[in-house]
One Martini backbone bead per residue (centre of mass of N, CA, C, O) as a GRO file, in nm:
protein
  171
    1UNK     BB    1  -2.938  -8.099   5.756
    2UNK     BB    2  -2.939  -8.414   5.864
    3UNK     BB    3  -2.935  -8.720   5.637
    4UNK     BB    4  -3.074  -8.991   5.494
    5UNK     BB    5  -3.018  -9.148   5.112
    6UNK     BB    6  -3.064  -9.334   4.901
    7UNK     BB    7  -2.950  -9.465   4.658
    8UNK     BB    8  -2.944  -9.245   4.347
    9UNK     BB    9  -2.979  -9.104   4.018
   10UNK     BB   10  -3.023  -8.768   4.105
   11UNK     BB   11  -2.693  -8.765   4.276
   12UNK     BB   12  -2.450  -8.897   4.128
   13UNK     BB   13  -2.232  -8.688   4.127
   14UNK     BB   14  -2.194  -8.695   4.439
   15UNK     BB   15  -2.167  -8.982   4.496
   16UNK     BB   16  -1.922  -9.034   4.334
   17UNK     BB   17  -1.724  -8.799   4.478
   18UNK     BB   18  -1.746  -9.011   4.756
   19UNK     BB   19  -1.629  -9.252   4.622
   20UNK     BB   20  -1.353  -9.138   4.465
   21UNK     BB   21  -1.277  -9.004   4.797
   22UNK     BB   22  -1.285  -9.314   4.916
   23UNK     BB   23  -1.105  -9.534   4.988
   24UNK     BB   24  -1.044  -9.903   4.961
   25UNK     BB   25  -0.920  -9.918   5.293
   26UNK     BB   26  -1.079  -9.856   5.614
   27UNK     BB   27  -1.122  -9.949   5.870
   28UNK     BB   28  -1.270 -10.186   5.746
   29UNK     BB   29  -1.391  -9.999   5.504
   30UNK     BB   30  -1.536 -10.070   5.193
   31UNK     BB   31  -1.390  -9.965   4.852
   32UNK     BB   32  -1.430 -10.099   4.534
   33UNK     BB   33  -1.500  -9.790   4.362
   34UNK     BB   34  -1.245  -9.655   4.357
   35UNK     BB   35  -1.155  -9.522   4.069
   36UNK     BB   36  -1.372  -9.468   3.921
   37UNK     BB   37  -1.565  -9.423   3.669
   38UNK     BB   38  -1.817  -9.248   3.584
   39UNK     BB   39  -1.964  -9.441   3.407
   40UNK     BB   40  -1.947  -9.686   3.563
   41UNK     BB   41  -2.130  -9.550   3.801
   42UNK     BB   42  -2.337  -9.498   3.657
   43UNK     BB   43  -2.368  -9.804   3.458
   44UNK     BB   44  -2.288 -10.011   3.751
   45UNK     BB   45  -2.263  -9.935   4.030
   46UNK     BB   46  -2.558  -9.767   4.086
   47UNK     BB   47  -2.719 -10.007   4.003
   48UNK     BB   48  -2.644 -10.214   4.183
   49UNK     BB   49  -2.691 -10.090   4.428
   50UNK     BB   50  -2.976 -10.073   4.415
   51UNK     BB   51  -3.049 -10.366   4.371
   52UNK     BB   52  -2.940 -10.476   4.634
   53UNK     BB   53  -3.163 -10.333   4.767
   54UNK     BB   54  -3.367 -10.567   4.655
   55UNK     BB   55  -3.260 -10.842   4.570
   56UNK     BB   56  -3.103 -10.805   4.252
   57UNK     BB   57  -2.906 -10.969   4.193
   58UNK     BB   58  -2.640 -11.148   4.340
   59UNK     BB   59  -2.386 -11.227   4.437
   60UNK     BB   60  -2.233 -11.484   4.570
   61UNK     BB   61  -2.271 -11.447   4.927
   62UNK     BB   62  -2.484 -11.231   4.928
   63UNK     BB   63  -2.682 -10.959   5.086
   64UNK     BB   64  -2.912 -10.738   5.122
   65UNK     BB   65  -2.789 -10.382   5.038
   66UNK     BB   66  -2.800 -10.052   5.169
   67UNK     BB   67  -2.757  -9.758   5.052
   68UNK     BB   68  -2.654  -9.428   5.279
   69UNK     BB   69  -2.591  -9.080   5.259
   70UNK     BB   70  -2.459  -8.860   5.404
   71UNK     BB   71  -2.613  -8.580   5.501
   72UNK     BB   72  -2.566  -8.212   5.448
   73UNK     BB   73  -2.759  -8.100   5.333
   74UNK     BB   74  -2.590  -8.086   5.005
   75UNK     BB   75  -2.366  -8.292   5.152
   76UNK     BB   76  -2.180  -8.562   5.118
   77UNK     BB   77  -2.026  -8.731   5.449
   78UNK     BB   78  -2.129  -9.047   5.391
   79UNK     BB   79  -2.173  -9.377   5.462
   80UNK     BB   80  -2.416  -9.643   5.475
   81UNK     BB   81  -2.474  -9.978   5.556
   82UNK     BB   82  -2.793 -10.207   5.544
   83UNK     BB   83  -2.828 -10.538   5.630
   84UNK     BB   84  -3.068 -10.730   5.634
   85UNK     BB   85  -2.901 -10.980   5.674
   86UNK     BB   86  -2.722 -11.276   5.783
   87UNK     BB   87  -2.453 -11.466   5.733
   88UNK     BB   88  -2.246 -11.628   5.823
   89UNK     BB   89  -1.990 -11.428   5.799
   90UNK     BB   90  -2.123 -11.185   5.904
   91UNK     BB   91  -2.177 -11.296   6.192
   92UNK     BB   92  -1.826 -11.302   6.196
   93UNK     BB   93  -1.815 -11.005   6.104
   94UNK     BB   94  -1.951 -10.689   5.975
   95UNK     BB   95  -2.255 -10.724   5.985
   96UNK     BB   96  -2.501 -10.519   5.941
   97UNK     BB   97  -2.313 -10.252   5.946
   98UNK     BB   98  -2.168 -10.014   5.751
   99UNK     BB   99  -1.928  -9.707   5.772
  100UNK     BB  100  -1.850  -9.392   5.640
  101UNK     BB  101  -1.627  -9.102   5.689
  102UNK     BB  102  -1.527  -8.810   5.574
  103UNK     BB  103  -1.204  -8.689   5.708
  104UNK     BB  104  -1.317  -8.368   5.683
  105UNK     BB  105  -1.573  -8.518   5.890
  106UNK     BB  106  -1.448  -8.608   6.140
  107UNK     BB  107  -1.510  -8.528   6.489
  108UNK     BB  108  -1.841  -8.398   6.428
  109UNK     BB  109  -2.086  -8.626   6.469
  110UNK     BB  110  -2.123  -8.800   6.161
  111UNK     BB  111  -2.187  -9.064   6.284
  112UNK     BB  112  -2.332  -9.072   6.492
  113UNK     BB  113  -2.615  -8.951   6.385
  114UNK     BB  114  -2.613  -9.192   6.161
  115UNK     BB  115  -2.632  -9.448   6.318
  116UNK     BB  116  -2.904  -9.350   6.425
  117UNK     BB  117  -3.032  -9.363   6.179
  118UNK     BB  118  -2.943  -9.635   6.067
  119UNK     BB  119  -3.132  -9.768   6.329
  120UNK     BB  120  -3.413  -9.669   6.178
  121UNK     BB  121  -3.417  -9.829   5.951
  122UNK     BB  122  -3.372 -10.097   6.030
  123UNK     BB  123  -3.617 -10.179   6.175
  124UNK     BB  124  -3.739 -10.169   5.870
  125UNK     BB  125  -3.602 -10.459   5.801
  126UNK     BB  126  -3.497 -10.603   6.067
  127UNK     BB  127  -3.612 -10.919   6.242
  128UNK     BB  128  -3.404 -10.851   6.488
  129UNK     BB  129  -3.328 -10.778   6.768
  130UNK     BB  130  -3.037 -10.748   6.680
  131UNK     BB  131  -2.750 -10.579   6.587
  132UNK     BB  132  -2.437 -10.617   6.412
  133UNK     BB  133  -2.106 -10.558   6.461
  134UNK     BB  134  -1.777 -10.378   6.369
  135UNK     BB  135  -1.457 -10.316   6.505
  136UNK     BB  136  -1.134 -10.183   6.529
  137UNK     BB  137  -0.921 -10.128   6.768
  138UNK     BB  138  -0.781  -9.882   6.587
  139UNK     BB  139  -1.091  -9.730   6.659
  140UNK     BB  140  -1.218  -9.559   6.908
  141UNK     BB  141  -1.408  -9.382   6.755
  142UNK     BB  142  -1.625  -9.602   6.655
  143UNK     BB  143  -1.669  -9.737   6.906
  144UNK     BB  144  -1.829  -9.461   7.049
  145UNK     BB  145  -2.013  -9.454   6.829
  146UNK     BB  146  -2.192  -9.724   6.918
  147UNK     BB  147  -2.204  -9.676   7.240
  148UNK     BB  148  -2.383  -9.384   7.199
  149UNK     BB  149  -2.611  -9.615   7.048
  150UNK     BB  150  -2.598  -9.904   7.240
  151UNK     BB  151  -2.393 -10.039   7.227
  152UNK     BB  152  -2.184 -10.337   7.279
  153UNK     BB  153  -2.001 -10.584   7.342
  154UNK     BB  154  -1.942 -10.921   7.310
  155UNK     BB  155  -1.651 -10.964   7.180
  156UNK     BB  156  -1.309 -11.065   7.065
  157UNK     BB  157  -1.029 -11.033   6.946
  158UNK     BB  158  -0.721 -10.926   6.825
  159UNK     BB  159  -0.882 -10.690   6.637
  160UNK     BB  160  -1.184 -10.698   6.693
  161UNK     BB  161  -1.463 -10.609   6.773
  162UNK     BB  162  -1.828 -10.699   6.891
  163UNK     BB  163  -2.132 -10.575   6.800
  164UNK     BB  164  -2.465 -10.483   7.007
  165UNK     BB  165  -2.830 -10.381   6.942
  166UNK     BB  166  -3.050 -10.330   7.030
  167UNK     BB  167  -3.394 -10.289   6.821
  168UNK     BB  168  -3.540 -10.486   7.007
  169UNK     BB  169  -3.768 -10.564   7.260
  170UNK     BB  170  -3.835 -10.766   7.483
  171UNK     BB  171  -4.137 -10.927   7.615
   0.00000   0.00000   0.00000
């Protein structure tokens, strides 16, 4: 069985080898927590995921975010975030969702799959029509997963598409 489930305390161990195992910037995936010890992440790193995602204690210039690891039965095979709001920056970079899944399960639909519960979460958070994401261009595998959940290309630079999903239906 496949599910989203919020960072928590009860799972640590699993949750931390997945953080430890993933680089520190990916696809523009970033974890600023790679190589952290067992320690620091039971103490520091798990708890403040946490927080973050009630909007307590934010550093300046961040926005309530949670973190969501895809399971797979019992193995953690991805992380998504969900930005409950966007700042100016979000707007203009990486948007409501940012997702990353583990190398040995890329190609194997954990992300597709992943991406659509992770926008019935965001339903019950974001109060916005749209949500916005974003993708490197050499990234064409990201970018089809986005678009098999009914994203759509907005805009792009040199480097990035600027994808939009309906999430509310306008009456």
């Amino acid at each position: 069985m496949i599910y989203l489930k919020e960072a928590n305390m009860e799972d640590v161990e699993k949750e931390y080898e997945f953080i430890t195992n993933t680089p520190e910037d990916e696809n523009g995936f970033t974890n600023p927590d790679s190589g952290c010890s067992l320690e620091d992440f039971k103490d520091k790193i798990l708890p403040g995921l946490i927080k973050m995602s009630r909007g307590i204690d934010l550093p300046k210039g961040f926005v309530p975010q949670t973190s969501y690891f895809l399971w797979d039965d019992d193995k953690i095979v991805g992380l998504f975030r969900v930005r409950h709001y966007l700042n100016e920056f979000l707007k203009e970079h990486a948007g409501h969702i940012g997702y990353g899944i583990a190398k040995e399960y890329r190609g194997k639909g954990y992300a597709t799959k992943g991406l659509s519960l992770a926008l019935d979460m965001a339903r019950d958070i974001i109060l916005e029509d749209e949500l916005y994401m974003s993708v490197r261009k050499n990234n064409p595998a990201s970018l089809k997963v986005q678009t098999k959940n009914g994203a759509y290309i907005h805009h792009e630079d040199e480097e990035e598409y600027y994808t939009r999903v309906k999430i509310w239906e306008v009456e």
